[in-house]
PDB file with one MODEL, atoms N, CA, C and O in Angstrom:
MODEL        1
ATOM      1  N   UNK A   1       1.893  40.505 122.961  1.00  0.00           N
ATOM      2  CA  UNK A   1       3.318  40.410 123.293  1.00  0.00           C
ATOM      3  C   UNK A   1       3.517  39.221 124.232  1.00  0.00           C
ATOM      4  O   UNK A   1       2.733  39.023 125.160  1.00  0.00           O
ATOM      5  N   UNK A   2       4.708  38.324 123.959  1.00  0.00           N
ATOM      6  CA  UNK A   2       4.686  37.154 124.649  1.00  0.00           C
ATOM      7  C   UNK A   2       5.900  37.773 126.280  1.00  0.00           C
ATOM      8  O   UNK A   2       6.882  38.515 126.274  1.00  0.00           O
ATOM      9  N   UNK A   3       5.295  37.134 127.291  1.00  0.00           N
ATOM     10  CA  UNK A   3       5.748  37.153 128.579  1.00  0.00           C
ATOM     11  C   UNK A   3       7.394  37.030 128.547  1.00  0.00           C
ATOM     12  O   UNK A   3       7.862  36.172 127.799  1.00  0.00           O
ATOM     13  N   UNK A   4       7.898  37.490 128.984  1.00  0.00           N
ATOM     14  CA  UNK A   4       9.545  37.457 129.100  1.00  0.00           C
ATOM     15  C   UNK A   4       9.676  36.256 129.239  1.00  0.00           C
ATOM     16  O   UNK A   4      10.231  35.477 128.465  1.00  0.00           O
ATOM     17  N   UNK A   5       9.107  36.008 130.365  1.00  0.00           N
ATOM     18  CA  UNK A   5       9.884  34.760 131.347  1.00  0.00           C
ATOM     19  C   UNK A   5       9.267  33.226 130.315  1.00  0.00           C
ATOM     20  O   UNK A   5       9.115  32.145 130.883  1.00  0.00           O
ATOM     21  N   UNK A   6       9.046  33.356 129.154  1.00  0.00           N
ATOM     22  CA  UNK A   6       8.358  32.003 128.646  1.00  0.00           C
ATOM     23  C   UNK A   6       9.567  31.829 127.757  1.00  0.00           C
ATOM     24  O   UNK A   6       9.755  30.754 127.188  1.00  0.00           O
ATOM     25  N   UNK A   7      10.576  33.077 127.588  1.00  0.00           N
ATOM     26  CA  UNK A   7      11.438  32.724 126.312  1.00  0.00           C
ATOM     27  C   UNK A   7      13.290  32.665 126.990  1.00  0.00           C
ATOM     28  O   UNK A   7      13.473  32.723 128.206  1.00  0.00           O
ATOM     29  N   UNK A   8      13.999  32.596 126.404  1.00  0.00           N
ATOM     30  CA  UNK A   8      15.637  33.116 127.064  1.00  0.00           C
ATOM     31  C   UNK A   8      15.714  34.334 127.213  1.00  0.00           C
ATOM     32  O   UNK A   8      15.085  35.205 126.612  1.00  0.00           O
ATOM     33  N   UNK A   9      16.723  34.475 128.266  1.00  0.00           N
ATOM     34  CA  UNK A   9      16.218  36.078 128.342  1.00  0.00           C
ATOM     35  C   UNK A   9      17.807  36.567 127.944  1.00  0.00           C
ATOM     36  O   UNK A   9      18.797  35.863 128.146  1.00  0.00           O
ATOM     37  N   UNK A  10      17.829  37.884 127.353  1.00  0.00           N
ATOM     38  CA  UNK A  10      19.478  38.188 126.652  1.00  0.00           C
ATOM     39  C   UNK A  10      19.494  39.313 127.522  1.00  0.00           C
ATOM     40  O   UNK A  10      18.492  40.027 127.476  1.00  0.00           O
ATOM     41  N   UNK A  11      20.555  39.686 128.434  1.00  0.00           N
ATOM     42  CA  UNK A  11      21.001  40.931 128.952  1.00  0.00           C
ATOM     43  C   UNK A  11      22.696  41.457 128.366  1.00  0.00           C
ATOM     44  O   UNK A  11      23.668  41.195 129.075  1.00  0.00           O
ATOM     45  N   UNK A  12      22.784  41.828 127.697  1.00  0.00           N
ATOM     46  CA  UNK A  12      24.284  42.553 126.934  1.00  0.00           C
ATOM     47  C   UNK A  12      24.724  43.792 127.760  1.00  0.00           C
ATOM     48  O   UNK A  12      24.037  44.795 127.951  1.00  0.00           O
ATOM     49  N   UNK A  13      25.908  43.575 128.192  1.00  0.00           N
ATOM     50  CA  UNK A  13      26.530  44.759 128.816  1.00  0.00           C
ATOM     51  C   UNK A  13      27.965  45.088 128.102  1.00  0.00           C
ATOM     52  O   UNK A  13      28.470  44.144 127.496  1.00  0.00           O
ATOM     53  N   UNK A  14      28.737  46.444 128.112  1.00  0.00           N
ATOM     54  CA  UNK A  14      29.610  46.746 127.254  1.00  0.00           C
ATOM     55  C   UNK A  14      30.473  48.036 127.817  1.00  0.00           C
ATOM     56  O   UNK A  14      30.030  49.172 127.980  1.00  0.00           O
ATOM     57  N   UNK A  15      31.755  47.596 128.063  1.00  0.00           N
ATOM     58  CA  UNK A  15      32.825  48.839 127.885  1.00  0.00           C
ATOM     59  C   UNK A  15      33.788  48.578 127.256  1.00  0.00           C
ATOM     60  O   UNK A  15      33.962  47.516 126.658  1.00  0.00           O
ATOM     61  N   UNK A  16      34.799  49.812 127.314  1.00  0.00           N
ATOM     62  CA  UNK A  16      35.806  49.591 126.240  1.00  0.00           C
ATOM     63  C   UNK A  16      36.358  48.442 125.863  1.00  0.00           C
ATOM     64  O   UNK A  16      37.205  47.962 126.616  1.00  0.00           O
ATOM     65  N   UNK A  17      36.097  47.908 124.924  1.00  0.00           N
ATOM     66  CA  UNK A  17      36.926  46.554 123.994  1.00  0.00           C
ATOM     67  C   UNK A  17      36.142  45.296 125.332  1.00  0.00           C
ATOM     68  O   UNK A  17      36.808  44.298 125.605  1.00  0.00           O
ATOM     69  N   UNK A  18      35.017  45.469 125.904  1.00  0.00           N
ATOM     70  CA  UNK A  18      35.047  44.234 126.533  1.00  0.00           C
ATOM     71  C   UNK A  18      33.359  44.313 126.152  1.00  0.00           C
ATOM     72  O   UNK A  18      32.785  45.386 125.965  1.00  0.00           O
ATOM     73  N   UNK A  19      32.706  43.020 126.076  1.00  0.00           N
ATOM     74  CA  UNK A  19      31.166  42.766 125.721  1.00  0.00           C
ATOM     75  C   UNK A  19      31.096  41.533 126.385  1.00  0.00           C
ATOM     76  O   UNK A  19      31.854  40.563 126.399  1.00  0.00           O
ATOM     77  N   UNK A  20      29.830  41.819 127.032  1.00  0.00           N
ATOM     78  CA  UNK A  20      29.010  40.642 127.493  1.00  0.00           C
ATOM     79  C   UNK A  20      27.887  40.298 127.588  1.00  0.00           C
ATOM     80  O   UNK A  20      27.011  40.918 128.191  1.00  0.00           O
ATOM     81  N   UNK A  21      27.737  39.079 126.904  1.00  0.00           N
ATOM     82  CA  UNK A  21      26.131  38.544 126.542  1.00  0.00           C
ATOM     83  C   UNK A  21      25.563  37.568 127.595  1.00  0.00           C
ATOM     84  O   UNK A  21      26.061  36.475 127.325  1.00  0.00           O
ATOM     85  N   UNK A  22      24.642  37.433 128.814  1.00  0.00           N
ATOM     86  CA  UNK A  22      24.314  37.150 129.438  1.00  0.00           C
ATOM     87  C   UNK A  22      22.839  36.104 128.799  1.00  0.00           C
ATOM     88  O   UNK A  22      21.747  36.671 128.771  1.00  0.00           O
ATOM     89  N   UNK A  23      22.885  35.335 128.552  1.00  0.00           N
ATOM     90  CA  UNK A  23      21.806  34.744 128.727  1.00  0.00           C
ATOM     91  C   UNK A  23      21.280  33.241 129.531  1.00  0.00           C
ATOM     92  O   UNK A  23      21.709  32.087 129.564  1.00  0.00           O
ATOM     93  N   UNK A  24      19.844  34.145 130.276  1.00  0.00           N
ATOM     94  CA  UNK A  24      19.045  33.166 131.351  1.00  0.00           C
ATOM     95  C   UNK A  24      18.160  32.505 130.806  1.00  0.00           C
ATOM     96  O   UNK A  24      17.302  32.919 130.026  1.00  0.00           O
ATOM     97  N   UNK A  25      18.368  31.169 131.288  1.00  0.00           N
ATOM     98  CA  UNK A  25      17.411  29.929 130.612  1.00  0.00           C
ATOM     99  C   UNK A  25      16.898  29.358 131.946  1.00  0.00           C
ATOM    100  O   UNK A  25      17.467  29.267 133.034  1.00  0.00           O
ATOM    101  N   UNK A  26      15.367  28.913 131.463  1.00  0.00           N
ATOM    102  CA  UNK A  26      15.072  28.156 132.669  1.00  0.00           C
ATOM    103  C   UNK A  26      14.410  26.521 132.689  1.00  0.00           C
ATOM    104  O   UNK A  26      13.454  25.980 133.244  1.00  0.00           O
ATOM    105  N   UNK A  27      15.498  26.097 131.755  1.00  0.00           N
ATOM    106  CA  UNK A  27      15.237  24.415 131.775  1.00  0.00           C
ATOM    107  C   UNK A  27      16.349  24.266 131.368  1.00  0.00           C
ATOM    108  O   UNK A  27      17.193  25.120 131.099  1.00  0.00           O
ATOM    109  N   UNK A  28      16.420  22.591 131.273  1.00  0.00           N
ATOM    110  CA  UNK A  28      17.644  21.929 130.527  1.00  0.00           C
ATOM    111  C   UNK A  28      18.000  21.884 129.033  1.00  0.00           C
ATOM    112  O   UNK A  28      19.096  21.813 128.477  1.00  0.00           O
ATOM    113  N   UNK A  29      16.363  21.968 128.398  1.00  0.00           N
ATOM    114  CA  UNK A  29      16.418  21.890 126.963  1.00  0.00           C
ATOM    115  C   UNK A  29      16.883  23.577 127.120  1.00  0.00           C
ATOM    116  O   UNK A  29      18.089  23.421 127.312  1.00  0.00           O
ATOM    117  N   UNK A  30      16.686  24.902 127.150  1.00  0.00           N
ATOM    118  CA  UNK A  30      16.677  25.679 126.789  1.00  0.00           C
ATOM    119  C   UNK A  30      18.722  26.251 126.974  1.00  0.00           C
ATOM    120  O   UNK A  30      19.526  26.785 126.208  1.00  0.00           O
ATOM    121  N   UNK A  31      18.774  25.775 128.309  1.00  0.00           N
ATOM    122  CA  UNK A  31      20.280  25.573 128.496  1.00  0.00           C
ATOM    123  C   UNK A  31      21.152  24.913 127.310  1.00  0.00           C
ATOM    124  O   UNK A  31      22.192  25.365 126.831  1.00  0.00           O
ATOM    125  N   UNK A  32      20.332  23.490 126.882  1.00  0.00           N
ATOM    126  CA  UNK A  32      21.613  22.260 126.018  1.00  0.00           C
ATOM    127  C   UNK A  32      21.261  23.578 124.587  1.00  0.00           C
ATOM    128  O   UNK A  32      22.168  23.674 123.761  1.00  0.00           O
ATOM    129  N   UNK A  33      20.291  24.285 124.425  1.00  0.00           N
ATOM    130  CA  UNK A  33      20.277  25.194 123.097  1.00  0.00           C
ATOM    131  C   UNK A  33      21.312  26.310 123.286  1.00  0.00           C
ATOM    132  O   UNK A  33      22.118  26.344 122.356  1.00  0.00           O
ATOM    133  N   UNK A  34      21.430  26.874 123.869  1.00  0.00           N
ATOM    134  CA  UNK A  34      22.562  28.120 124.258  1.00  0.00           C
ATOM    135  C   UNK A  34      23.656  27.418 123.854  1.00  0.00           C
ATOM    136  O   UNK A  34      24.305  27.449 122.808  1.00  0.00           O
ATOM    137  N   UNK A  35      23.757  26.762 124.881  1.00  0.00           N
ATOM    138  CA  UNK A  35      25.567  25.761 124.075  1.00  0.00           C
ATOM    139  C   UNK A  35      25.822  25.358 123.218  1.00  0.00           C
ATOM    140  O   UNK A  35      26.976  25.208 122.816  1.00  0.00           O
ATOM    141  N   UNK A  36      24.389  24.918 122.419  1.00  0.00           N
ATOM    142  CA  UNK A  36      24.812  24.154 121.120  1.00  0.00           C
ATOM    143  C   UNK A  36      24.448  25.400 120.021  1.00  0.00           C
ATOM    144  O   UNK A  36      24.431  24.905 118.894  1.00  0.00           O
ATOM    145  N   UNK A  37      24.186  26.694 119.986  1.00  0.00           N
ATOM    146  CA  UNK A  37      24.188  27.469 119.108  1.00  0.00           C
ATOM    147  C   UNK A  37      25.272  27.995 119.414  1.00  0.00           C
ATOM    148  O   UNK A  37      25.845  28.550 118.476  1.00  0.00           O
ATOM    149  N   UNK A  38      26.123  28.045 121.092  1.00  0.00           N
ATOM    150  CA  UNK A  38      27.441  28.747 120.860  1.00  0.00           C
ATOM    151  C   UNK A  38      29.073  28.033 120.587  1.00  0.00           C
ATOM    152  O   UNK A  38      30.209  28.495 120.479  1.00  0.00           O
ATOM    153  N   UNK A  39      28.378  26.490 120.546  1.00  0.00           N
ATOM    154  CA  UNK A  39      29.508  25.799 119.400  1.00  0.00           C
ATOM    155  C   UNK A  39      29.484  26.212 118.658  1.00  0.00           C
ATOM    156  O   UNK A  39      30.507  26.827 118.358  1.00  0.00           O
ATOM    157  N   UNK A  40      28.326  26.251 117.709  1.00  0.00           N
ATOM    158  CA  UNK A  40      28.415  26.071 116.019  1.00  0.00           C
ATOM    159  C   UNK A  40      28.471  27.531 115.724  1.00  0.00           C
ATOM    160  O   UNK A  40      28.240  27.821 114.550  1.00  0.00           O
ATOM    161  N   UNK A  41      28.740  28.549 116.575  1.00  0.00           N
ATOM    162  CA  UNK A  41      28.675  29.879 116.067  1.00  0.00           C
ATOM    163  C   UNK A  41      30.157  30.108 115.957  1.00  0.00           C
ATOM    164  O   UNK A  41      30.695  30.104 117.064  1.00  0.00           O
ATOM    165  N   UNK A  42      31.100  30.336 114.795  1.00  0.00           N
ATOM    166  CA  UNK A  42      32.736  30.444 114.989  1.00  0.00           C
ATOM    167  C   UNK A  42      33.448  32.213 115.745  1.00  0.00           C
ATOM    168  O   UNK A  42      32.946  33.243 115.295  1.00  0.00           O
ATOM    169  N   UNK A  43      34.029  32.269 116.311  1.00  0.00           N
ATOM    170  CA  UNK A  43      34.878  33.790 116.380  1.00  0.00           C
ATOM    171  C   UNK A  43      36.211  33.150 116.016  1.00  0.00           C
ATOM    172  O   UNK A  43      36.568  31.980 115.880  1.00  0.00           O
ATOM    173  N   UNK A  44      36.880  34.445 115.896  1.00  0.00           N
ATOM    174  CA  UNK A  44      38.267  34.064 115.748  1.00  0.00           C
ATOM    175  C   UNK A  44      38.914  33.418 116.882  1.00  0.00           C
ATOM    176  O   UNK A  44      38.624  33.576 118.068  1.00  0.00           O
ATOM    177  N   UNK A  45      39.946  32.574 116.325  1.00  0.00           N
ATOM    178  CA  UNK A  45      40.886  32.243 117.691  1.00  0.00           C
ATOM    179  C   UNK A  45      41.490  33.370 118.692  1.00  0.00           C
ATOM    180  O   UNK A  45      41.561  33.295 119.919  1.00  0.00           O
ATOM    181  N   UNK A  46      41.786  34.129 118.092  1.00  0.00           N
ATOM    182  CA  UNK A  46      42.482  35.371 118.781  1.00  0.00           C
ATOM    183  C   UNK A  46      42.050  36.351 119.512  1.00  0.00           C
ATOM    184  O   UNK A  46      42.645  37.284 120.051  1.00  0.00           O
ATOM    185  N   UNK A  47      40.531  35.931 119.466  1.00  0.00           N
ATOM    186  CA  UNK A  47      39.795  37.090 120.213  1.00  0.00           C
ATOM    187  C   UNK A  47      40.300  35.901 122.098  1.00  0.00           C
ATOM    188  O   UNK A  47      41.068  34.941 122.161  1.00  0.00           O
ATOM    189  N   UNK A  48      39.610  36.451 123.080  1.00  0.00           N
ATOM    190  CA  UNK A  48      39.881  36.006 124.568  1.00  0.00           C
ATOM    191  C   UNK A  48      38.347  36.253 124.915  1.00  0.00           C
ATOM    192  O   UNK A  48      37.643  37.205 125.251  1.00  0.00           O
ATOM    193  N   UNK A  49      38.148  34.414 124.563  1.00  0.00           N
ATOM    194  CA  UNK A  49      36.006  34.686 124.830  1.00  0.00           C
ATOM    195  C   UNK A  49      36.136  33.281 125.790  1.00  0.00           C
ATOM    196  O   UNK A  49      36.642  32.189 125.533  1.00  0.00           O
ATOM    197  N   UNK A  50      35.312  33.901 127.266  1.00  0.00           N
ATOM    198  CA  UNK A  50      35.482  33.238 128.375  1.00  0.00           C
ATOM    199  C   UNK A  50      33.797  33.141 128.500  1.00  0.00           C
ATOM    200  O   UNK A  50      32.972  34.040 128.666  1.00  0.00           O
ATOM    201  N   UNK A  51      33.648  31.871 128.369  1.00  0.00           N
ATOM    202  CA  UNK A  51      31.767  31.607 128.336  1.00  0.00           C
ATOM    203  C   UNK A  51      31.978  30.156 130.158  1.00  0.00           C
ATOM    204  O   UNK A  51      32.546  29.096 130.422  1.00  0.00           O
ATOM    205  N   UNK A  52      31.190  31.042 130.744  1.00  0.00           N
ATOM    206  CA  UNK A  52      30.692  30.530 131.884  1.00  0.00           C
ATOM    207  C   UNK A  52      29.374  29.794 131.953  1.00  0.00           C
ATOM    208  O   UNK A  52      28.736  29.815 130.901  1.00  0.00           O
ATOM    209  N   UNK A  53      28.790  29.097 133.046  1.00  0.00           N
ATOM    210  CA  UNK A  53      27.210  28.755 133.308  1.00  0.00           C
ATOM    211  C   UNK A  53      27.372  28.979 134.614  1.00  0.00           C
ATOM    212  O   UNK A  53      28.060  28.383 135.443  1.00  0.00           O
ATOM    213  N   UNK A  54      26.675  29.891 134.708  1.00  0.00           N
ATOM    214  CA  UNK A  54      25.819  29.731 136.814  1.00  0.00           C
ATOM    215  C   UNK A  54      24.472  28.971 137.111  1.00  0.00           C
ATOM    216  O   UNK A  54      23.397  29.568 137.169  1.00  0.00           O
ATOM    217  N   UNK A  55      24.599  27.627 137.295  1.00  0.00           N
ATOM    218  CA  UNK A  55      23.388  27.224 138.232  1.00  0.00           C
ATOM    219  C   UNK A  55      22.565  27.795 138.651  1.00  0.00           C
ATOM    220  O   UNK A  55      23.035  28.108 139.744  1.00  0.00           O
ATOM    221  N   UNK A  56      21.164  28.394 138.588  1.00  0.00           N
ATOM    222  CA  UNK A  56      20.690  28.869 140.000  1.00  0.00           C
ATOM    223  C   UNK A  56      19.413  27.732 140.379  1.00  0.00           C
ATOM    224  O   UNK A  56      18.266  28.150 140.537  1.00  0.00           O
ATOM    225  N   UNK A  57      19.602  26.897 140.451  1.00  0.00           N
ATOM    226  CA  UNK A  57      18.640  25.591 140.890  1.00  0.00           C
ATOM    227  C   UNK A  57      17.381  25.473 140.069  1.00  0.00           C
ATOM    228  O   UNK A  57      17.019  26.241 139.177  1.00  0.00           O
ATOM    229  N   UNK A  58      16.723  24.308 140.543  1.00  0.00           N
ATOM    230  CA  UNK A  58      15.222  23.955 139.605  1.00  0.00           C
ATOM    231  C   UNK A  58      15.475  24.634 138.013  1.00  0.00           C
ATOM    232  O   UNK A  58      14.666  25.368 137.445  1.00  0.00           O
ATOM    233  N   UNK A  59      16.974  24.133 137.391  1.00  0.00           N
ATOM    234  CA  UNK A  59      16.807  23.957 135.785  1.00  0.00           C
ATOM    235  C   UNK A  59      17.139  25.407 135.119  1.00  0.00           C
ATOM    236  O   UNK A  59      17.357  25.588 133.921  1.00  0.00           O
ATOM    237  N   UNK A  60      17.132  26.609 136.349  1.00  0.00           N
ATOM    238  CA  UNK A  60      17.380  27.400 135.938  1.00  0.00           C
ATOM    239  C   UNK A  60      18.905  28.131 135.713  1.00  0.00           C
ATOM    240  O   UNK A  60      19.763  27.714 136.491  1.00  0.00           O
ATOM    241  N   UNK A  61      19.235  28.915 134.982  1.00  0.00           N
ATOM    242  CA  UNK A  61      20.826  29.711 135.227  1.00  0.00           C
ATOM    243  C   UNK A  61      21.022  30.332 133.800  1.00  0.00           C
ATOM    244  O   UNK A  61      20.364  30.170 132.772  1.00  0.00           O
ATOM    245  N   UNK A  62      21.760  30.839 133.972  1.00  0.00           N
ATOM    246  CA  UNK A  62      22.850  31.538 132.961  1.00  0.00           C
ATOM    247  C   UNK A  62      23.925  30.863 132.576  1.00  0.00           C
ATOM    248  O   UNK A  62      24.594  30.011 133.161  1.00  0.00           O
ATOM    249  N   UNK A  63      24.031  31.439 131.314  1.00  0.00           N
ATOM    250  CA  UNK A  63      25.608  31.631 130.731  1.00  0.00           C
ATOM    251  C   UNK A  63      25.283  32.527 129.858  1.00  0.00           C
ATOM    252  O   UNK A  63      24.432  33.132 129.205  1.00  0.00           O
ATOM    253  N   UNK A  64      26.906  32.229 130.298  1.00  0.00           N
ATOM    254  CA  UNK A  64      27.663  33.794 129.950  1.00  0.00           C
ATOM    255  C   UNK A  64      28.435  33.960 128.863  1.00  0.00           C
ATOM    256  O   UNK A  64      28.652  32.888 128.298  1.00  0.00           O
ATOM    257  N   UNK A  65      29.072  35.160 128.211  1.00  0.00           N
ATOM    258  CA  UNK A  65      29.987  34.779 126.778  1.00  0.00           C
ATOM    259  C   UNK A  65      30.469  36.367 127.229  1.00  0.00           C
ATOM    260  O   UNK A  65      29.770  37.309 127.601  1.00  0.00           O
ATOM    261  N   UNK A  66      31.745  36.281 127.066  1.00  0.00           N
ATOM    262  CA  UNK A  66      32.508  37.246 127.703  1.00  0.00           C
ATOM    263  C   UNK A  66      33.661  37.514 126.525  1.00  0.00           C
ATOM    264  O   UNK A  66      34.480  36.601 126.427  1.00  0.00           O
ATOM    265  N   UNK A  67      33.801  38.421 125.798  1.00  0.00           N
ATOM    266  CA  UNK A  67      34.597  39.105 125.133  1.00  0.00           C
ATOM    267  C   UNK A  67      35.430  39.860 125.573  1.00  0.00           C
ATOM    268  O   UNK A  67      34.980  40.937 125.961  1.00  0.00           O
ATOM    269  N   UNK A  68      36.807  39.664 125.691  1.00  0.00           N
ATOM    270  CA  UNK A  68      37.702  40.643 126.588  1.00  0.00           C
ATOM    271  C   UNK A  68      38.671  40.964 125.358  1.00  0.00           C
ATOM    272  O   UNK A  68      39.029  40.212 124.452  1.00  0.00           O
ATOM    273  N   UNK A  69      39.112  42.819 125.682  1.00  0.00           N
ATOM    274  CA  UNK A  69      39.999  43.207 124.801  1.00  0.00           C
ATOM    275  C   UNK A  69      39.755  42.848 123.181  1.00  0.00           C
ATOM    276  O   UNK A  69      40.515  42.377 122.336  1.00  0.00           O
ATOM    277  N   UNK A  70      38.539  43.223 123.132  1.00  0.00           N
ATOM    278  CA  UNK A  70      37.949  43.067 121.789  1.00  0.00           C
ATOM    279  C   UNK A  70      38.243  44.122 120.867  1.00  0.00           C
ATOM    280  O   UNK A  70      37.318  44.671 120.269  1.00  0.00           O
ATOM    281  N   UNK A  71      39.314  44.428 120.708  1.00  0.00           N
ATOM    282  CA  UNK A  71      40.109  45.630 119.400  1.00  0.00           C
ATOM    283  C   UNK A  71      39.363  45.786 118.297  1.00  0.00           C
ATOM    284  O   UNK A  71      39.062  46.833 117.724  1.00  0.00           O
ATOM    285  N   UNK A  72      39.049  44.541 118.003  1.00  0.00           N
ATOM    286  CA  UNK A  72      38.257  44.397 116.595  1.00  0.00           C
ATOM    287  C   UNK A  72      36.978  44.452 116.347  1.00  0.00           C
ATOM    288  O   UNK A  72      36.532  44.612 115.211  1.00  0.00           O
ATOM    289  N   UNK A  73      36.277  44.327 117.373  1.00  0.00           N
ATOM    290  CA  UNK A  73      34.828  44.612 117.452  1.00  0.00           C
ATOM    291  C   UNK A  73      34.048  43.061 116.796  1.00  0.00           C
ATOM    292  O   UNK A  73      33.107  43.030 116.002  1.00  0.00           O
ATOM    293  N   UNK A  74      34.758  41.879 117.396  1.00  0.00           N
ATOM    294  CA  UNK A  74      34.031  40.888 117.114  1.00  0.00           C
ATOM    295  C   UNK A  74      32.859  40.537 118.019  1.00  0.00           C
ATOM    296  O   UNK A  74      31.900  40.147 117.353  1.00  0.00           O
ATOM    297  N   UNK A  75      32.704  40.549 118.942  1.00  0.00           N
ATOM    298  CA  UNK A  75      31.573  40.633 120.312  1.00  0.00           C
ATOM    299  C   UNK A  75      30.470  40.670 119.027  1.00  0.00           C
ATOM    300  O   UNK A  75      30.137  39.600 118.517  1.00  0.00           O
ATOM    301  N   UNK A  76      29.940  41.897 118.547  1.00  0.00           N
ATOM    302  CA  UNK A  76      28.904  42.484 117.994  1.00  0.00           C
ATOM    303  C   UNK A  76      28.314  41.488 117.192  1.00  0.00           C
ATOM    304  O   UNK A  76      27.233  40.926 117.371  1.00  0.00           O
ATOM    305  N   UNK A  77      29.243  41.305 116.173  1.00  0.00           N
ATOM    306  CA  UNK A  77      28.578  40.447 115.278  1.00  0.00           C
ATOM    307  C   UNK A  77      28.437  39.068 115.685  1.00  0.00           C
ATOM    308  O   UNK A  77      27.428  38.486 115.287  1.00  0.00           O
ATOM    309  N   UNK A  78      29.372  38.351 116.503  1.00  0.00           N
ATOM    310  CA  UNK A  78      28.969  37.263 117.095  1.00  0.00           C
ATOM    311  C   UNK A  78      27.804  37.081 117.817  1.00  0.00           C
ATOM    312  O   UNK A  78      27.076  36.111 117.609  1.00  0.00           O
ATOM    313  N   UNK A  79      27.548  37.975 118.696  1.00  0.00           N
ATOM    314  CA  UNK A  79      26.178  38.343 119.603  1.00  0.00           C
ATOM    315  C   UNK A  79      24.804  38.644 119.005  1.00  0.00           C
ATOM    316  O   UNK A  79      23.748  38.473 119.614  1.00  0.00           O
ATOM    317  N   UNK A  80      24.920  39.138 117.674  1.00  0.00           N
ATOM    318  CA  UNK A  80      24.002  39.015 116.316  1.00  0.00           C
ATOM    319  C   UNK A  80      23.838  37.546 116.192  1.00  0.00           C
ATOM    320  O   UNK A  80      23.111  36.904 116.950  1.00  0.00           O
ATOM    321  N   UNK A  81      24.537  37.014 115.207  1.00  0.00           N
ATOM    322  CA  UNK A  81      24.264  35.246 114.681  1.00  0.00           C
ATOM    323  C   UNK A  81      23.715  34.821 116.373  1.00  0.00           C
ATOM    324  O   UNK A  81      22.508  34.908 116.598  1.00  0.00           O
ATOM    325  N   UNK A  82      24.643  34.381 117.478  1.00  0.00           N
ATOM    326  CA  UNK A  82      23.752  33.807 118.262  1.00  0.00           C
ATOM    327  C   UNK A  82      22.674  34.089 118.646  1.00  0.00           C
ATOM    328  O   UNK A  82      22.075  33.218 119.277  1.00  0.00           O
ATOM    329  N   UNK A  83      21.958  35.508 118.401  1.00  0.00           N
ATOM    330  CA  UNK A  83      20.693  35.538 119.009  1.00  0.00           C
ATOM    331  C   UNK A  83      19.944  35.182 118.237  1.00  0.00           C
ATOM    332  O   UNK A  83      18.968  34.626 118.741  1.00  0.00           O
ATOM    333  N   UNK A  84      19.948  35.274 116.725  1.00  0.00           N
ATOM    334  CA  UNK A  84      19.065  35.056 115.562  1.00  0.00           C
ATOM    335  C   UNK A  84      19.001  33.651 115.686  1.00  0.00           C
ATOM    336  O   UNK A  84      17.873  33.177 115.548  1.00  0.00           O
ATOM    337  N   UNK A  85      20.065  32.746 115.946  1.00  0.00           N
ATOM    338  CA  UNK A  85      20.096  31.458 116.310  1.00  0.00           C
ATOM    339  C   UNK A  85      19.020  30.673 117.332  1.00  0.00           C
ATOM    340  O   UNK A  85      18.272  29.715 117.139  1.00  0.00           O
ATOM    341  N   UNK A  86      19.219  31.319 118.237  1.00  0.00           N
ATOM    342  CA  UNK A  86      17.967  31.594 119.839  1.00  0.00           C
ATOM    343  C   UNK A  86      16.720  32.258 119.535  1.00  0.00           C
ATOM    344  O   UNK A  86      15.852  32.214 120.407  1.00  0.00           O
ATOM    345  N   UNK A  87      16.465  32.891 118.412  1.00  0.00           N
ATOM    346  CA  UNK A  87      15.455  33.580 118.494  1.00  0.00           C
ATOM    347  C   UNK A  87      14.810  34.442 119.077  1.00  0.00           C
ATOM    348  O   UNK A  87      13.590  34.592 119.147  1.00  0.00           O
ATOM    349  N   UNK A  88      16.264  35.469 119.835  1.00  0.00           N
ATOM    350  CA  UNK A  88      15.908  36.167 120.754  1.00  0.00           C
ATOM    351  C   UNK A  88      16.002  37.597 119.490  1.00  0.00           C
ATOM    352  O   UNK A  88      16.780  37.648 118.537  1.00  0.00           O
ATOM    353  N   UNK A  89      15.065  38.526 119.838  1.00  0.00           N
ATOM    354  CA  UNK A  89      14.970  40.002 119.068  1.00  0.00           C
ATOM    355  C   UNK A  89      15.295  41.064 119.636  1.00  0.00           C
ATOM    356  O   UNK A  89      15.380  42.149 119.061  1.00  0.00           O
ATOM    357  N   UNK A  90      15.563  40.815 121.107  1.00  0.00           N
ATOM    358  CA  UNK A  90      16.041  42.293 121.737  1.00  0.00           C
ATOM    359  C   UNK A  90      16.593  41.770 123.081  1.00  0.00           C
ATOM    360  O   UNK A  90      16.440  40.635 123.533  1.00  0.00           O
ATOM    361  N   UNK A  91      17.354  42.943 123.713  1.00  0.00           N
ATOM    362  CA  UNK A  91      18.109  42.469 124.832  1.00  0.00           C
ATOM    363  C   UNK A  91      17.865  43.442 125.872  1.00  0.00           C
ATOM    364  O   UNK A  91      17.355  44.494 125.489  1.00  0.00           O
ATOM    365  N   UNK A  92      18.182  43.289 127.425  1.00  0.00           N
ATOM    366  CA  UNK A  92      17.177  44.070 128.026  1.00  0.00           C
ATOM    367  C   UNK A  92      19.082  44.511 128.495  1.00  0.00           C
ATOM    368  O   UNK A  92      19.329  45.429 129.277  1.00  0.00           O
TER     369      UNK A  92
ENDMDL
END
């Protein structure tokens, strides 16, 4: 089994109609990949998806992808394609 900390790490949290996909990278290449799989990944216009980055120094941080008032249950399947994208298989 490969070490957590060698890959992105996915933390997903969830309440009513709201989802959030947390993922920690700890370089620049692994960061410019998060962003550029969550361009090319489409949701609807109409959903309200607020994607952040937190710094936390030496290359490391998060971003974030924030689904609010998700009626439709798009979060899910979006949060599918990007991880298969990342190559991430499970979320802690």
């Amino acid at each position: 089994m490969t070490d957590i900390t060698d890959h992105i790490t996915a933390i997903h949290s969830h309440e009513e109609r709201y989802e959030k996909l947390e993922l920690l990278y700890r370089n620049a290449e692994e960061k410019a990949r998060i962003l550029d799989a969550i361009a090319s990944t489409p949701w609807r216009k109409e959903c309200q998806v607020e994607i952040s980055t937190i710094e936390e120094g030496e290359g490391r941080g998060i971003v974030s992808v924030e689904f609010h008032d998700d009626y439709d249950k798009e979060a899910g399947p979006f949060f599918d394609v990007l991880m298969k994208k990342l190559g991430i298989d499970r979320c802690e």
